[in-house]
N, C-alpha and C positions, 0 to 999 in steps of 0.2 A: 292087494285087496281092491277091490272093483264094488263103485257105487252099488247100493241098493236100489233094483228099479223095479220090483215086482211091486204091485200096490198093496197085497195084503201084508205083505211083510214090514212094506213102511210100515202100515197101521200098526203091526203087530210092533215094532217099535217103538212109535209113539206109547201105544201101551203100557211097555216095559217102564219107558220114562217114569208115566202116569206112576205106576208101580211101586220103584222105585224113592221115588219123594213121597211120597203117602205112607211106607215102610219106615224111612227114615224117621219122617217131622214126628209119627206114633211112636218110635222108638225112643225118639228125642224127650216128647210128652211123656212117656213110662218112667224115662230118668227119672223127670223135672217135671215134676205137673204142678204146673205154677204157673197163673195168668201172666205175668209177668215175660215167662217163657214162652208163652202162646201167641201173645201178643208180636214178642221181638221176632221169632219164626215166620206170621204171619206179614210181615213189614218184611221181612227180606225176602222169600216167596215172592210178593208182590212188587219190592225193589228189581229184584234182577228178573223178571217175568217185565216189566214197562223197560230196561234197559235191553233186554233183547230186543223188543219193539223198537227202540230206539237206532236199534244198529242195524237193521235189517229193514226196516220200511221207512221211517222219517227221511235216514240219511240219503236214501236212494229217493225218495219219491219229493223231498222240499229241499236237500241242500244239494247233493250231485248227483244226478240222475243219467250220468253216463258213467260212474264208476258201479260195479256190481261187485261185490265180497263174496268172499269163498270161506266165511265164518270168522270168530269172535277177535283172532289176533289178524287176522285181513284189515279185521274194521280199528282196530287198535293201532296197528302201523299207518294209515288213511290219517286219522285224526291228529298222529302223532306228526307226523308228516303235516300235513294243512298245518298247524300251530307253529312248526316252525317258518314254513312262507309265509303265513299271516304273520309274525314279528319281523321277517326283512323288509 
């Protein structure tokens, strides 16, 4: 299977994502519709939406700016790796 390089298609993916989670967190809220529930939804949402940030711009543009990752377990082995040099 071969990257996506058409531009609308990206989009149209992006999309999909959007899609996707908007589907879910409403389906989640039909369960559970409990601020409670809205609340802890909204915190992980916005937990792992700042942890991508984190694994794709921070680590490249302020800690190593010569490694580039190829997505989420790239940047998982990177960090797992550094910690253990960082303790020898």
């Amino acid at each position: 299977m071969t990257d996506i390089t058409h531009p609308k298609l990206i989009i149209l993916k992006g999309f999909l994502f959007l899609l996707a989670g908007v589907l879910a967190s409403g389906l989640l809220l039909v369960l559970h519709p409990e601020w409670t529930v809205a609340f802890l939804l909204g915190v992980a949402v916005w937990s792992f939406a700042r942890f991508y940030y984190f694994a794709f711009y921070v680590i490249q543009h302020y800690v190593d700016p010569s490694y580039k990752f190829s997505g989420l377990t790239s940047c998982m082995l990177y960090l797992l790796r550094r910690g253990r040099s960082a303790d020898a």
